[in-house]
C-alpha positions as a LaTeX table, in Angstrom:
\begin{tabular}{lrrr}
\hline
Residue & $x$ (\AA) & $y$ (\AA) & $z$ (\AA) \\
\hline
Unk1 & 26.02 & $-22.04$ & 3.00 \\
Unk2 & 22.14 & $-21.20$ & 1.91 \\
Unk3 & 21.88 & $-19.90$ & $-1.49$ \\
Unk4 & 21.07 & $-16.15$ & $-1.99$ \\
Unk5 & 18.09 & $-14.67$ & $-2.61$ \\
Unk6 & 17.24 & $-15.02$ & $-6.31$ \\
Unk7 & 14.26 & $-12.82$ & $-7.58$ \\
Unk8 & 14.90 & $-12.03$ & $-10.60$ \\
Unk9 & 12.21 & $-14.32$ & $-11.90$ \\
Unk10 & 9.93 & $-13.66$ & $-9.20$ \\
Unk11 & 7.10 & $-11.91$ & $-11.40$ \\
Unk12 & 7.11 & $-14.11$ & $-14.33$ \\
Unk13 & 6.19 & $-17.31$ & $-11.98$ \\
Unk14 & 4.04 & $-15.00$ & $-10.27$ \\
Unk15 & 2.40 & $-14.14$ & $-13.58$ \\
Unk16 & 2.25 & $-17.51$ & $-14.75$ \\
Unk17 & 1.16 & $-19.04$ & $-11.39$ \\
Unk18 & $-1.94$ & $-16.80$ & $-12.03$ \\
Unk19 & $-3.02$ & $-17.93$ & $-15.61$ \\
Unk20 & $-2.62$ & $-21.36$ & $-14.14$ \\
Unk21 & $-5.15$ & $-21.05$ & $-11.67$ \\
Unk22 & $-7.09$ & $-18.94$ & $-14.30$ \\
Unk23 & $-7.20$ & $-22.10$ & $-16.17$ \\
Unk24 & $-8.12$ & $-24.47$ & $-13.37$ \\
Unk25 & $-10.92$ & $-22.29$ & $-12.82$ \\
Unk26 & $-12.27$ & $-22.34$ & $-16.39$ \\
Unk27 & $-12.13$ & $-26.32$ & $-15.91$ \\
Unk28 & $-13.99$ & $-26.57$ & $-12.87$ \\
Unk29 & $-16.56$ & $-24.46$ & $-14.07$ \\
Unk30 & $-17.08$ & $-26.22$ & $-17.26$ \\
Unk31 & $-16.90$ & $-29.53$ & $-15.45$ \\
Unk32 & $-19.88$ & $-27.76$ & $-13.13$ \\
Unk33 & $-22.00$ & $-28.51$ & $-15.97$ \\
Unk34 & $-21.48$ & $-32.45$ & $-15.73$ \\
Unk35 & $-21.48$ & $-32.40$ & $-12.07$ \\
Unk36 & $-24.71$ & $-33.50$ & $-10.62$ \\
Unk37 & $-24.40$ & $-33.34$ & $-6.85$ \\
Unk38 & $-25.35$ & $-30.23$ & $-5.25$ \\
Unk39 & $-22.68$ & $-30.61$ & $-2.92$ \\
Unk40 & $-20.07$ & $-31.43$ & $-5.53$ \\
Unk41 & $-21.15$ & $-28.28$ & $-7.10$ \\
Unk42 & $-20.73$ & $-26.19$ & $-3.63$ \\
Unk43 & $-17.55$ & $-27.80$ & $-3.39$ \\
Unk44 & $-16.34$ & $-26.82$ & $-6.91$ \\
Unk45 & $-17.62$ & $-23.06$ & $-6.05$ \\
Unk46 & $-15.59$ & $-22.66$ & $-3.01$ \\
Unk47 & $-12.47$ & $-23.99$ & $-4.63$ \\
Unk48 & $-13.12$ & $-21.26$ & $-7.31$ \\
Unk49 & $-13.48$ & $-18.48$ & $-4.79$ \\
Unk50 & $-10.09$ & $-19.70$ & $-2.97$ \\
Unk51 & $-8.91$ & $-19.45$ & $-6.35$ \\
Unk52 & $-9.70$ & $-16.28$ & $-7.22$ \\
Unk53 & $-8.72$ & $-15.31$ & $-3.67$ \\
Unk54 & $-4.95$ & $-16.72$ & $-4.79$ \\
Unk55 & $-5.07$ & $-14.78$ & $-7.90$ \\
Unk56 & $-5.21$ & $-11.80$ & $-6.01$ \\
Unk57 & $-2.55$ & $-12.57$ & $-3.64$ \\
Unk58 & $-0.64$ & $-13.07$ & $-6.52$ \\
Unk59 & $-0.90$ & $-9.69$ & $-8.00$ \\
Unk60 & $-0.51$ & $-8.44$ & $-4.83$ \\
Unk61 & 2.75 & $-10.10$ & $-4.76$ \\
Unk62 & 3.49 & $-9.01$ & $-8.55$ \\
Unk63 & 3.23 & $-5.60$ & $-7.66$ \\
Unk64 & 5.29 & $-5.89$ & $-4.27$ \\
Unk65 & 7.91 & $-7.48$ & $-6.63$ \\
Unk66 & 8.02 & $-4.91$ & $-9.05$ \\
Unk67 & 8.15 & $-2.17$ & $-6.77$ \\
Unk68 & 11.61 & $-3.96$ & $-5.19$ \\
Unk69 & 12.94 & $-3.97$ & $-8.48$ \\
Unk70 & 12.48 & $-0.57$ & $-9.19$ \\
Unk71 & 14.36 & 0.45 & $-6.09$ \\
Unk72 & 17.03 & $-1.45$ & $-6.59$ \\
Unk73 & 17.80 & $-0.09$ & $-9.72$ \\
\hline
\end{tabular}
């Protein structure tokens, strides 16, 4: 029998899935500085702006989820 749908944590893993990749961003860009390949440096820039692209699915998502819970109030 599957398991019912749990969300009740939904936006705080959301919320922390977002600093996470806040802080692998910060990293990469201070390992930019050490990096001395142009193309490793590309490479660590498109990373970031999938990154930042998953940050705003995220929030996307946060706010999806917070609009459920206030309708099922």
């Amino acid at each position: 029998m599957p398991k019912p749908d749990d969300r009740s944590n939904n936006v705080e893993r959301l919320q922390q899935m977002v600093e996470n990749t806040k802080e692998n961003i910060e990293a990469a860009n201070e390992s930019l500085e050490n990096t001395m390949s142009a193309e490793q440096q590309e490479q660590i820039r498109e990373k970031n702006k999938r990154r930042e692209e998953s940050i705003q699915s995220f929030q996307n998502e946060i706010e999806d989820e917070k609009a459920y819970r206030q309708s099922h109030e």
